[in-house]
FILUM-170115 format. One line per 8 residues: number of its first residue (from 0); for each residue x, y, z of N, C-alpha, C, CB. Coordinates in Angstrom, 2 decimals. Glycine has a CB too. Layout:
<lokols>
NUM = X:Y:Z:X:Y:Z:X:Y:Z:X:Y:Z; ...
</lokols>
This chain:
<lokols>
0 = 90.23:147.08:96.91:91.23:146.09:96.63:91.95:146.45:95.34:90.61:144.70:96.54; 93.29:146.09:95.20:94.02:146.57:94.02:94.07:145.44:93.52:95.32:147.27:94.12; 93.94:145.68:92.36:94.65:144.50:91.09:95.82:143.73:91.20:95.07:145.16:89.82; 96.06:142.87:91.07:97.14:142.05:90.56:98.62:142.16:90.19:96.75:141.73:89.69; 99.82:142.31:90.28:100.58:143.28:89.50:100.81:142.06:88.34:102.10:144.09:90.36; 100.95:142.77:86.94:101.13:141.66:85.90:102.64:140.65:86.53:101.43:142.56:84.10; 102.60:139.65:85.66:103.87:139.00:86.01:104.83:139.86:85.18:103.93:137.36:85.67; 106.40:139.43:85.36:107.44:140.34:85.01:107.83:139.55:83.76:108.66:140.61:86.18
8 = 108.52:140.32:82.53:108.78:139.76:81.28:109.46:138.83:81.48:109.29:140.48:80.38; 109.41:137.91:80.48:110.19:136.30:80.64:111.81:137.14:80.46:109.68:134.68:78.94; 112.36:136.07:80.86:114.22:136.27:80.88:114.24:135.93:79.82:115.39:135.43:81.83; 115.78:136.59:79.74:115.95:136.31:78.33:116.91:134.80:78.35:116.78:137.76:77.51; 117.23:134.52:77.03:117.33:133.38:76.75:118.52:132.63:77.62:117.44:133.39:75.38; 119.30:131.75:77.54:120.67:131.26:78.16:121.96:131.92:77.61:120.84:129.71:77.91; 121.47:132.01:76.19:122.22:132.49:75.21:122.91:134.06:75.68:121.24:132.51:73.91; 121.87:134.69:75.80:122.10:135.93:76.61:122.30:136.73:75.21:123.51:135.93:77.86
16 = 123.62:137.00:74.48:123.88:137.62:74.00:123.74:137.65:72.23:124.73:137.66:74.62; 122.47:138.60:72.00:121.62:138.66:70.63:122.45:138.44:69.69:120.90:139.96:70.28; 123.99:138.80:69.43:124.72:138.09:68.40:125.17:136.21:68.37:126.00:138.96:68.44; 125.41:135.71:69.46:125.45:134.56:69.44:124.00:133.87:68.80:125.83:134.25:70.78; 122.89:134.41:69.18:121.34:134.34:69.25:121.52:134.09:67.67:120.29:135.85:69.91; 121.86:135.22:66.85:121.46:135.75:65.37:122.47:134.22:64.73:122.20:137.89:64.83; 123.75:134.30:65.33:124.48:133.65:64.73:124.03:131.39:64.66:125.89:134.32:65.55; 123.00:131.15:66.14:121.99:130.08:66.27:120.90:130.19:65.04:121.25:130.20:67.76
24 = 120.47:130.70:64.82:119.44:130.94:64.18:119.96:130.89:62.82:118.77:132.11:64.60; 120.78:131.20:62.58:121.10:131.55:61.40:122.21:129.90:60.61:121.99:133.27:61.70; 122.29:129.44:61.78:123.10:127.89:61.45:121.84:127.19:61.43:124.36:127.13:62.75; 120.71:127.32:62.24:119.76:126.56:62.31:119.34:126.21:60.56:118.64:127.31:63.30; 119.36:126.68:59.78:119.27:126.67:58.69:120.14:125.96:57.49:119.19:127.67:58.67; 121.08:125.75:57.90:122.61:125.45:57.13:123.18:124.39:57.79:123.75:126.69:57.19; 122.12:123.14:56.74:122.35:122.18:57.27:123.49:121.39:56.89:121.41:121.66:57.25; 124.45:120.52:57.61:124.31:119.64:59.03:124.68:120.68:60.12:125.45:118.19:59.14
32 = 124.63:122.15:59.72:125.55:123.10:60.98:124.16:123.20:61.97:126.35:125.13:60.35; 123.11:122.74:60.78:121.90:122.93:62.05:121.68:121.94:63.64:120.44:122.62:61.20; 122.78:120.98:63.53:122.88:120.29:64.60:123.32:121.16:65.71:123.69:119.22:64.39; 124.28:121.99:65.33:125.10:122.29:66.52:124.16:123.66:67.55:126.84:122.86:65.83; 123.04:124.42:67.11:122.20:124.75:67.86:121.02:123.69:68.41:121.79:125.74:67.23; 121.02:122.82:67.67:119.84:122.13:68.25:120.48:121.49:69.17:118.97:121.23:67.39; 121.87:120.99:69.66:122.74:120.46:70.44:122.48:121.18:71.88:124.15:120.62:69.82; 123.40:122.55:71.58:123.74:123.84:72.14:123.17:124.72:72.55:124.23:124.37:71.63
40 = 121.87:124.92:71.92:121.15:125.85:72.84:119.41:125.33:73.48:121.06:127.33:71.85; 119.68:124.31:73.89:118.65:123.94:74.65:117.41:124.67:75.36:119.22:123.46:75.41; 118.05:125.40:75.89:117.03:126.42:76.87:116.14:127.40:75.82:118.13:127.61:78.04; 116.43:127.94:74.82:116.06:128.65:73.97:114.92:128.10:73.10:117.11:128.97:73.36; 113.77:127.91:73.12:112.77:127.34:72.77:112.85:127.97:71.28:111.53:127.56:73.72; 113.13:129.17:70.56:112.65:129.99:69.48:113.70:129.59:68.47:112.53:131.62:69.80; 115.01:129.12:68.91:116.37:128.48:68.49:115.90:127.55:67.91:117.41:128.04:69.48; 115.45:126.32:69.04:115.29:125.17:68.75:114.38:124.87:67.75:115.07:124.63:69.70
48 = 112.95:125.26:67.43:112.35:125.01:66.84:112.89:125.28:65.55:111.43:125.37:67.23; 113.75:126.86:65.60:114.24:126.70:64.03:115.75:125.82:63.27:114.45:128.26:63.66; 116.12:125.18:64.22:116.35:124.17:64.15:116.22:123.16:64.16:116.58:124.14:64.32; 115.01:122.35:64.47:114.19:121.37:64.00:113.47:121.27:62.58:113.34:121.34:64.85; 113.33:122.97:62.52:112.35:123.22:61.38:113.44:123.49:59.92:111.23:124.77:61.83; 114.69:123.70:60.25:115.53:123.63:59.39:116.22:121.84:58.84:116.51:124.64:60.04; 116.38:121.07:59.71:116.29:120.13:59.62:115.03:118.75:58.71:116.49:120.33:60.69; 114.31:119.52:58.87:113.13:118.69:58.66:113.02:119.88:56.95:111.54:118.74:60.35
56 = 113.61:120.80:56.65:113.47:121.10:55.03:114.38:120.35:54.60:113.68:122.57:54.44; 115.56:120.52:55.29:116.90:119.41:54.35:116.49:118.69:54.21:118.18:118.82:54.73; 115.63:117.53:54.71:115.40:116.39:54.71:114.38:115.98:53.38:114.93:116.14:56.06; 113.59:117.37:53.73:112.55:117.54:52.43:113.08:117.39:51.13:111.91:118.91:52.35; 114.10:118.45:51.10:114.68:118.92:50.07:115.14:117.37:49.35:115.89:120.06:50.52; 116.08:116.90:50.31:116.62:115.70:49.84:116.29:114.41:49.47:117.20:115.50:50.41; 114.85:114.55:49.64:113.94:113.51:49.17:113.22:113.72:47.94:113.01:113.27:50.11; 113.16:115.70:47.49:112.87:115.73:46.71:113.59:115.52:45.40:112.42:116.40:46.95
64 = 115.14:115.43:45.89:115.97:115.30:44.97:116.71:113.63:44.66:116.93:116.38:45.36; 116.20:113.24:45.57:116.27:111.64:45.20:115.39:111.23:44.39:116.12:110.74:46.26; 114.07:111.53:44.74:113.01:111.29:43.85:113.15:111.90:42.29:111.81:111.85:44.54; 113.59:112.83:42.38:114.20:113.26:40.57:114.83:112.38:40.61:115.13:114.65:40.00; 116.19:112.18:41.38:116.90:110.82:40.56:116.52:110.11:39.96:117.37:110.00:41.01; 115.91:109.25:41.14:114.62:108.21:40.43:114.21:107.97:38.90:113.28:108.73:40.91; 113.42:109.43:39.16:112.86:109.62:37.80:113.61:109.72:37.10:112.13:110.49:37.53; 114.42:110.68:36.90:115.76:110.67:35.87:116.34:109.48:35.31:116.91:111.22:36.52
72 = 115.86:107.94:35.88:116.25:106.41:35.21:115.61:106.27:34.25:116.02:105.14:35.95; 114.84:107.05:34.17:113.45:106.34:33.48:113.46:107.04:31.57:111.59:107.09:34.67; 113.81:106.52:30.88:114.36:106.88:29.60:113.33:107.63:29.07:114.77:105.74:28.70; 111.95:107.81:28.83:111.28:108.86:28.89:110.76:110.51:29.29:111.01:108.44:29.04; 111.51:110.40:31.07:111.41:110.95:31.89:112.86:111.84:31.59:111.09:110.10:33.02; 113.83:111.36:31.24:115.07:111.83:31.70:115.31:113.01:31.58:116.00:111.32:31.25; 114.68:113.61:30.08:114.76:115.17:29.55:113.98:115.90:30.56:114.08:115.47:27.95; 112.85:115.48:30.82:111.66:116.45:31.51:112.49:116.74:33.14:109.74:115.39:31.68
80 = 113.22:115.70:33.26:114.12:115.77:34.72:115.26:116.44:34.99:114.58:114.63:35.09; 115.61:116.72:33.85:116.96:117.40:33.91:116.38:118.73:33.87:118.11:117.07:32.68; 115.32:119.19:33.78:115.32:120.63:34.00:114.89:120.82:35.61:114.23:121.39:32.90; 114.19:119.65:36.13:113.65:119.80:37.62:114.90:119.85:38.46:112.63:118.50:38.14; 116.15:119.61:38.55:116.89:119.09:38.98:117.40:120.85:39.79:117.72:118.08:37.87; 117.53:121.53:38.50:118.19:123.68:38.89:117.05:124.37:39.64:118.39:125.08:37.01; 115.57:123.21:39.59:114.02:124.44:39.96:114.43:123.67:41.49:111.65:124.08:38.94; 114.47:122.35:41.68:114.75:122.14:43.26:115.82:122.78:43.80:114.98:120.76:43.63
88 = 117.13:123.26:43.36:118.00:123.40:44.10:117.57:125.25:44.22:119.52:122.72:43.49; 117.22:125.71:43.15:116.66:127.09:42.97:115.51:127.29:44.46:115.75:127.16:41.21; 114.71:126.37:44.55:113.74:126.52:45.79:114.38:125.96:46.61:112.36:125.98:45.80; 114.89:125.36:47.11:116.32:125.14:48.25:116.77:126.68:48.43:117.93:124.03:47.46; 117.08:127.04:47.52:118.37:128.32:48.20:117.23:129.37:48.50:119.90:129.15:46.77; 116.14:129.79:47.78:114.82:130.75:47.90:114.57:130.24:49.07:113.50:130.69:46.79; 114.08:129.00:50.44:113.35:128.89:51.01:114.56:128.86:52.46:112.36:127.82:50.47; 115.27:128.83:52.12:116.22:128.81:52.97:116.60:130.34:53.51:117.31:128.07:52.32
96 = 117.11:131.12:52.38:117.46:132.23:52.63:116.10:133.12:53.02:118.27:132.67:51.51; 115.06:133.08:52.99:113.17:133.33:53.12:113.61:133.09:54.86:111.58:131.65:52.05; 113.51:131.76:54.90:113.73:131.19:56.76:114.82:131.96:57.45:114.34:129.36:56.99; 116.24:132.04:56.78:117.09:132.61:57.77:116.56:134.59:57.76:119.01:132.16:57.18; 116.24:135.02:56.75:115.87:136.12:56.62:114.62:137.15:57.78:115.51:135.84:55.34; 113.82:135.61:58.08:112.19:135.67:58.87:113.01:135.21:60.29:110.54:134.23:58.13; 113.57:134.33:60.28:114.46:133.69:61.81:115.03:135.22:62.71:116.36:132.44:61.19; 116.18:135.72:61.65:116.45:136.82:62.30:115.76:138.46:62.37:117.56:136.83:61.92
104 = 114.76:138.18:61.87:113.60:139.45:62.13:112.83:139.54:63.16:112.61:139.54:61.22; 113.08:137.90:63.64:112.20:137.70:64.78:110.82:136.71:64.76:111.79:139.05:65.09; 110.67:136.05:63.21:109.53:135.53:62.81:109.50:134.41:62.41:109.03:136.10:62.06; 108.63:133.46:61.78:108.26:131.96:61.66:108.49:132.31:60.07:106.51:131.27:62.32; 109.25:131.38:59.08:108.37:131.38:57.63:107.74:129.60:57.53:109.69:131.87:55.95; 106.81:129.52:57.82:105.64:128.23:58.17:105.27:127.60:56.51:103.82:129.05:59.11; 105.87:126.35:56.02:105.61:125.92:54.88:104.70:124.87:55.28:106.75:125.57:54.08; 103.55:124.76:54.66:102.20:123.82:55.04:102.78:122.52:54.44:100.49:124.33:54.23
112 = 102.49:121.72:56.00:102.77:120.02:55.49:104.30:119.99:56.20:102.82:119.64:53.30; 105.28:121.15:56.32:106.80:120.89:56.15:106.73:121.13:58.01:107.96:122.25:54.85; 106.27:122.53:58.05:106.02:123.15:59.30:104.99:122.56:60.61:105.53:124.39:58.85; 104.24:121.90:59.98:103.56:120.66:60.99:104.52:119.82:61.13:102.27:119.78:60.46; 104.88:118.78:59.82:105.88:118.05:60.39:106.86:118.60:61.69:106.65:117.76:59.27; 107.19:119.49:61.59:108.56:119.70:62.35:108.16:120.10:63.56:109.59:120.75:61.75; 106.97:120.83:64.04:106.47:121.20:65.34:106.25:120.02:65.94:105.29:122.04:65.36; 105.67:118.20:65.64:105.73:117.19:66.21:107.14:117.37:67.03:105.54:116.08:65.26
120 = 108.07:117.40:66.84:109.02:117.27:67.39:109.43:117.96:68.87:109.68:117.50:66.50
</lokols>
């Protein structure tokens, strides 16, 4: 008796064509443009997630920078805040450009706590 023949490689995406692909992936990140793949390319499971997962840092990000606000009321606080204010937007642009960099290589960059959140989805 002969073996099995393996199954045949998955198809490729809806997208079809690896520059449209690069150019999803690469909005997935650059947010609110990250809507328009999570809209648009449905079928593409590897899209979507990094568009969920881009979504769910903005969101991070922007909570972390409300929360300086916050703090920044606080007449004690205000000096120690004004320097947090260039280190968040500094790790904003580092974690972003990290994701679109790993997105189009073909890979995950997985931030613990950020990257669970966003796989619920």
């Amino acid at each position: 008796m002969s073996e099995p023949t393996p199954p045949p490689p998955p198809t490729p995406s809806a997208s079809g064509d690896s520059g449209n692909r690069t150019l999803m992936l690469v909005l997935a990140y650059l947010f609110p443009l990250s809507l328009i793949p999570l809209l648009t390319e449905k079928e593409d499971r590897e899209v979507q997630w990094h568009a969920k997962h881009g979504i769910v840092i903005a969101v991070a990000f922007a909570i972390l920078w409300v929360a300086a606000l916050v703090l920044s009321q606080v007449p004690f606080l205000a000096c120690l805040v004004l320097f947090i204010f260039p280190v968040i937007g500094l790790a904003g642009l580092v974690v972003t450009i990290l994701c679109i960099v790993k997105a189009t290589q073909g890979s995950r960059f997985l931030i613990p706590g950020v990257s669970d959140f966003a796989n619920k989805f």
